[in-house]
C-alpha positions as CSV (number, residue, x, y, z in Angstrom):
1,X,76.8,209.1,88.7
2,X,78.5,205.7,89.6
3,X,81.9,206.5,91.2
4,X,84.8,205.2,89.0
5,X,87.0,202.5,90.4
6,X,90.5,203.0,91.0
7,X,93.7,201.9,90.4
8,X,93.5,199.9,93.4
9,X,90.5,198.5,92.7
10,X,91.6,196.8,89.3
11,X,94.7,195.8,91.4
12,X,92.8,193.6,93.5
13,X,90.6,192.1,90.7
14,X,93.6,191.1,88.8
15,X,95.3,189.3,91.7
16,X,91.8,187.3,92.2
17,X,92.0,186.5,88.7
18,X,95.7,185.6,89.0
19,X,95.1,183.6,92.1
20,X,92.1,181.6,90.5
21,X,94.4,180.9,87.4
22,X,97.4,179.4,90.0
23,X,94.4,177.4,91.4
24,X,92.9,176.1,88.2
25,X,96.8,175.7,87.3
26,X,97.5,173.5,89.9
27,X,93.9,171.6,89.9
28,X,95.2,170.9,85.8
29,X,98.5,169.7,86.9
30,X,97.0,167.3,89.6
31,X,94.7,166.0,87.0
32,X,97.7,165.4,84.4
33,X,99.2,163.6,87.8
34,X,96.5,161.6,88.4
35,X,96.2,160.7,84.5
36,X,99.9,159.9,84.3
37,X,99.1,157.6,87.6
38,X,96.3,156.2,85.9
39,X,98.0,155.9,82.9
40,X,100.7,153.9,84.5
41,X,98.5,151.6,86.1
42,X,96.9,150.6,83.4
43,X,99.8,149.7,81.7
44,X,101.0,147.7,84.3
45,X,97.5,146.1,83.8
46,X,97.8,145.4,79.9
47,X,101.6,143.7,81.3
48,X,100.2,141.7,83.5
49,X,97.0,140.2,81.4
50,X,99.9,140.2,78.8
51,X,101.8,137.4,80.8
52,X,98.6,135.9,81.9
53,X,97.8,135.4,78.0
54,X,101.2,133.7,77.4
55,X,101.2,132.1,80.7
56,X,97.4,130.5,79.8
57,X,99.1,129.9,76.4
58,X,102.4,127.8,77.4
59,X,99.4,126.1,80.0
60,X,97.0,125.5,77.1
61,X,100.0,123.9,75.2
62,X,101.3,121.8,78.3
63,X,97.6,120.3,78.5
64,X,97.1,119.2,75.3
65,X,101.2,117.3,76.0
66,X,99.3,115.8,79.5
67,X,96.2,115.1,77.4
68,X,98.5,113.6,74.5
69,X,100.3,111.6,76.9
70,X,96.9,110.4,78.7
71,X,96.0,109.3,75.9
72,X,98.9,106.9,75.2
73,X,99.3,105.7,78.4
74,X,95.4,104.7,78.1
75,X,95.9,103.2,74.7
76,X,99.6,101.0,76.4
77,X,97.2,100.4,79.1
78,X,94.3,98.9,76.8
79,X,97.2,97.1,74.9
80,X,98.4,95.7,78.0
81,X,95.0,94.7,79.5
82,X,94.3,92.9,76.4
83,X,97.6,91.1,76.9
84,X,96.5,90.4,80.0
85,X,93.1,89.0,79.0
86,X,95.0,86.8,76.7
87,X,97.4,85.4,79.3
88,X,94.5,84.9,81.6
89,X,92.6,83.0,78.9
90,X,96.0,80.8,78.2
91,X,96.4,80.2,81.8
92,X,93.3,79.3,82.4
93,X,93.1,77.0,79.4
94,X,97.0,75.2,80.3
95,X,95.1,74.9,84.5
96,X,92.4,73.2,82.6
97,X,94.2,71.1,80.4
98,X,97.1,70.1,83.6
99,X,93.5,69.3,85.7
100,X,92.4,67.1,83.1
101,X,95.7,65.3,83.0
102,X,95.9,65.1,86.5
103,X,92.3,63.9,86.8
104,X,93.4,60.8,83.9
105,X,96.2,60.4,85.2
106,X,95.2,59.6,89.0
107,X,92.1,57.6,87.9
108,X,94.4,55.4,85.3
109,X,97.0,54.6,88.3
110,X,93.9,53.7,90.5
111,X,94.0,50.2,88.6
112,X,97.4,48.5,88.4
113,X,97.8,50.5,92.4
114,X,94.7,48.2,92.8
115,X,96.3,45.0,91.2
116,X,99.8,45.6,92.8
117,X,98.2,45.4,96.0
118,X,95.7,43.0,95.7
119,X,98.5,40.4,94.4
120,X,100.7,42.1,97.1
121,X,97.8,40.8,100.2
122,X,96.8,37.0,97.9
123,X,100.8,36.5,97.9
124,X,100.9,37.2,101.9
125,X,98.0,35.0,103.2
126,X,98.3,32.1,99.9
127,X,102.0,32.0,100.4
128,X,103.5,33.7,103.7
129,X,104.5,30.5,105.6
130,X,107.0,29.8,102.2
131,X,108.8,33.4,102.5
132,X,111.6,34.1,105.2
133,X,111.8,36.9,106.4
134,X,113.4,39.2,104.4
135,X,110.7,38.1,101.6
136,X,107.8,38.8,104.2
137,X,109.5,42.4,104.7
138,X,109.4,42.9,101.2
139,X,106.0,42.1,100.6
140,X,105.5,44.8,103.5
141,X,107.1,47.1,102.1
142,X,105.3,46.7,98.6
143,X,101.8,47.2,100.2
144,X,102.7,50.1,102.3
145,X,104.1,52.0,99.1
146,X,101.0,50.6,97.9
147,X,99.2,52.2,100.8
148,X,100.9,55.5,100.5
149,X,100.3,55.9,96.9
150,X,96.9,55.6,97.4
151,X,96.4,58.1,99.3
152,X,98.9,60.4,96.9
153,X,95.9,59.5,94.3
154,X,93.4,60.6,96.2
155,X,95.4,64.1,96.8
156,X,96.0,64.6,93.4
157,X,92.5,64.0,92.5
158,X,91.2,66.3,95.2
159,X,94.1,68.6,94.1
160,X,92.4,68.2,90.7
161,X,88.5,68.7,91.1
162,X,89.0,71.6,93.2
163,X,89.0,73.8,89.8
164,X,86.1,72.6,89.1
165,X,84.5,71.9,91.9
166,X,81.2,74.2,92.9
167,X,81.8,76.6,95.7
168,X,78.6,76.7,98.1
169,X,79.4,80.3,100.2
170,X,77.9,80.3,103.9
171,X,78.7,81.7,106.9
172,X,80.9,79.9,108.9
173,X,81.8,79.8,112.6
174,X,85.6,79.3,112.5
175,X,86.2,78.9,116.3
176,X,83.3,75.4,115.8
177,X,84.8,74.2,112.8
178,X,88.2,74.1,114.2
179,X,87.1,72.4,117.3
180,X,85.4,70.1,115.1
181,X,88.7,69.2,112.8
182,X,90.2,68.7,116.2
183,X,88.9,66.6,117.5
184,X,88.3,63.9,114.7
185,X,92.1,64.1,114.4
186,X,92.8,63.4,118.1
187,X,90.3,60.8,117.7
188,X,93.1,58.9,115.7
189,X,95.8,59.3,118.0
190,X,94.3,58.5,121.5
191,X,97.4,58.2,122.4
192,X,99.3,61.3,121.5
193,X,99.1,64.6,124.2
194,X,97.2,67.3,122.3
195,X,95.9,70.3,123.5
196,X,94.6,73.1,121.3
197,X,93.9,76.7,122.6
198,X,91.1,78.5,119.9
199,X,90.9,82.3,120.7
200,X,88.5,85.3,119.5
201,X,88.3,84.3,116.0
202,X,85.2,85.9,114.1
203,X,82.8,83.6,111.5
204,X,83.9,83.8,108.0
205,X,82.4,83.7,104.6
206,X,83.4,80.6,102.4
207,X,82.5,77.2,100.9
208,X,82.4,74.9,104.3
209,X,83.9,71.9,103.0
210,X,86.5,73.6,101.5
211,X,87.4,75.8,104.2
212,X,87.2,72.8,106.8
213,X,89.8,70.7,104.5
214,X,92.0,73.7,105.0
215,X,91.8,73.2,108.8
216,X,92.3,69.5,108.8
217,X,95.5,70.3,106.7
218,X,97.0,72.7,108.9
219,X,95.8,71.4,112.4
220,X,96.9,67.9,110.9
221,X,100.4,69.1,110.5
222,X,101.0,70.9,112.8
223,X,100.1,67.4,115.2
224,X,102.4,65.4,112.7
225,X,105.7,68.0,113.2
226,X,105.4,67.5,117.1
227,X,108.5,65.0,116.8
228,X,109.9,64.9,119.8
229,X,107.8,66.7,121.5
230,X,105.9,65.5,124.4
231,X,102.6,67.5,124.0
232,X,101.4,69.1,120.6
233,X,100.6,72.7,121.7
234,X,98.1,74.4,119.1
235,X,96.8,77.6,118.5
236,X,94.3,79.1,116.4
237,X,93.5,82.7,116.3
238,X,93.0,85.6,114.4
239,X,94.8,88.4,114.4
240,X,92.5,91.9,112.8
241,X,94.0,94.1,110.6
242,X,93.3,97.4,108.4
243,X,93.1,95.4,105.1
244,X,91.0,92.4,106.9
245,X,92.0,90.1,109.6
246,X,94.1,87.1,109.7
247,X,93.2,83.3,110.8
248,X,96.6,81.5,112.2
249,X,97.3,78.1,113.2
250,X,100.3,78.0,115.3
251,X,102.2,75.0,116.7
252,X,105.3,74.1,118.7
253,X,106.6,71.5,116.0
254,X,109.7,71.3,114.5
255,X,109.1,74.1,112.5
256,X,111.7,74.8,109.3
257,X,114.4,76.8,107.7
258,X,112.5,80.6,106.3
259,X,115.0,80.7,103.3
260,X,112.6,77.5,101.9
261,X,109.4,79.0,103.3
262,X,108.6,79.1,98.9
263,X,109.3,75.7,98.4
264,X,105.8,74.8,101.3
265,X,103.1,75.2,99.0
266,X,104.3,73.4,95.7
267,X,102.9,70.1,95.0
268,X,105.4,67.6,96.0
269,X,107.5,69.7,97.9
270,X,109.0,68.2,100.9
271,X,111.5,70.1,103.5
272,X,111.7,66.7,105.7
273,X,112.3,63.6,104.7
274,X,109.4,61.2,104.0
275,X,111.1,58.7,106.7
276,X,110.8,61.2,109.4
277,X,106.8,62.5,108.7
278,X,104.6,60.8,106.6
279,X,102.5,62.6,103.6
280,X,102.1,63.3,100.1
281,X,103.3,66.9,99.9
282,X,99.7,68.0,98.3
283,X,98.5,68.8,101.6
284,X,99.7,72.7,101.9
285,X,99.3,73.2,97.8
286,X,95.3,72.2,98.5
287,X,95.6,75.0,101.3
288,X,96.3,77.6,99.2
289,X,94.3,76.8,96.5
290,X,91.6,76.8,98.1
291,X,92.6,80.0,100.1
292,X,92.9,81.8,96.8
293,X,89.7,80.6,95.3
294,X,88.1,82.2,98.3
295,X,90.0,85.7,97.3
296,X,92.6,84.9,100.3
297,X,96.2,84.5,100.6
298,X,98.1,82.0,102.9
299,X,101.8,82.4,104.2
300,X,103.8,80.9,107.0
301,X,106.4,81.9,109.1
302,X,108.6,79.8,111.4
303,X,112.0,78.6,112.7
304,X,113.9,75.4,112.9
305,X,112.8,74.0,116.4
306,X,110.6,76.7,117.1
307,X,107.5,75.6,115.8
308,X,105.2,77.1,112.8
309,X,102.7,79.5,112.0
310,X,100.7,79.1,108.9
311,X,98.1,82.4,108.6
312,X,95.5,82.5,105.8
313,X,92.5,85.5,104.9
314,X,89.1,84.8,103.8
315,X,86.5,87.1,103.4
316,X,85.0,88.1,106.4
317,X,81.4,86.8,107.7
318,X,80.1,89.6,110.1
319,X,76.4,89.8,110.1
320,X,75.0,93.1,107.9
């Protein structure tokens, strides 16, 4: 027979059972914990993608403000361009129409110029022994104006054709072609001191004759405002640089006043009297016409009695 349990015996099971129940109590409670943590969590989640929505939201509406405002500044900017175009067009049209004039204008004077000093000369040699002298001096003076407004013809028709003048781009050997304008022009002054120092200056691209008449303008300038001085001291160089490299022509001249450095490439424009150095005051303007066909820019920088230094950029010429 089995033996019966005791009192103690269903003691003990009931405390197991009691102790299992704390157990699966306390396993329960850490669950609900854990839920609750869970729970919490993922609310903070559904906050946070919440302000994510409203923050894609506000960035969805300030992109479609950018792309409105994109969109007007390319629609001013087409509006603008086409102004552009049409001020280029009318520019170009009034350049044409000034050349033209120019162009008539120097070939008509070419005539009477002619006549005026053709009668000028037949009046000197059919009737100079009649004249005194202050008659003779007159008749000097006509056929040097004469003379001068030649040559004033012949700038304004090269200042003229150069519009429409053909460019021929080569490469060109700067340091040569200066040397070469050099010394033609102390050719015509044999008896003048001139020295000109040429440093590292590297070939550039351009239209030969066009860049050469830009060096017989500056070197011949720089030769006339010696004045008083004893020896014409030149420089050309080149100076490099991070946008392109610089030519220079520098002189020890009479140089001028930088508060009229504006007034140098104008036609016409004179900052010394004709008396004191001869020209036409087309010389510079040619310069930096031709300069900015090429896609350069010219600019000059000086001081009274401290000589001048007139720099201009072409494209460069370096082998590929």
């Amino acid at each position: 027979m089995p033996r019966e349990e005791g009192p103690l015996a269903e003691s003990g099971r009931f405390y197991e059972r009691l102790r299992a129940l704390e157990e699966t109590h306390r396993a329960t409670l850490n669950i609900l914990e854990d839920f609750d943590e869970e729970k919490a969590k993922l609310k903070r989640v559904q906050q946070a993608t919440m302000n994510l929505l409203e923050d894609m939201h506000e960035e969805r509406g300030r992109l479609g403000e950018t792309q409105r405002a994109l969109v007007n500044i390319l629609e001013d900017a087409e509006v603008e361009r086409s102004k552009a175009e049409q001020a280029n067009a009318l520019l170009e049209a009034v350049n044409k129409e000034l050349e033209a004039f120019a162009y008539s204008v120097s070939h008509d004077l070419r005539a009477p110029l002619r006549a005026i000093s053709g009668f000028a000369e037949a009046l000197t040699e059919d009737c100079g022994p009649l004249l005194d002298a202050e008659g003779k001096r007159y008749l000097a003076r006509i056929q040097d104006n004469a003379h001068k407004m030649g040559q004033l013809i012949d700038d304004l028709l090269a200042f003229s054709r150069l519009g429409r003048q053909p460019m021929t781009v080569t490469r060109i050997d700067m340091g040569a072609l200066a040397r070469a304008v050099f010394d033609e022009l102390a050719a015509l002054a044999p008896t003048r001191r001139l020295t000109l120092k040429i440093g590292s200056v590297p070939p550039a691209l351009g239209d030969g004759t066009l860049v050469r008449q830009v060096l017989a303008n500056l070197l011949s300038n720089a030769i006339k405002f010696r004045k008083t001085r004893s020896q014409a001291l030149i420089e050309f160089g080149y100076l490099p640089g991070s946008d392109g490299g610089t030519y220079y022509v520098k002189d020890n001249g009479v140089g001028f006043d930088m508060q009229y450095a504006g007034k140098l490439f104008g036609v016409f424009q004179r900052l010394h009297p004709i008396a004191e150095f001869e020209g036409t005051g087309v010389g510079l303007a040619l310069v930096q016409r031709i300069v900015m066909r090429h896609g350069g820019r010219v600019w000059a920088e000086g001081a009274v009695d401290q000589g001048a230094t007139f720099c201009f950029t072409l494209p460069k010429g370096e082998a590929r």
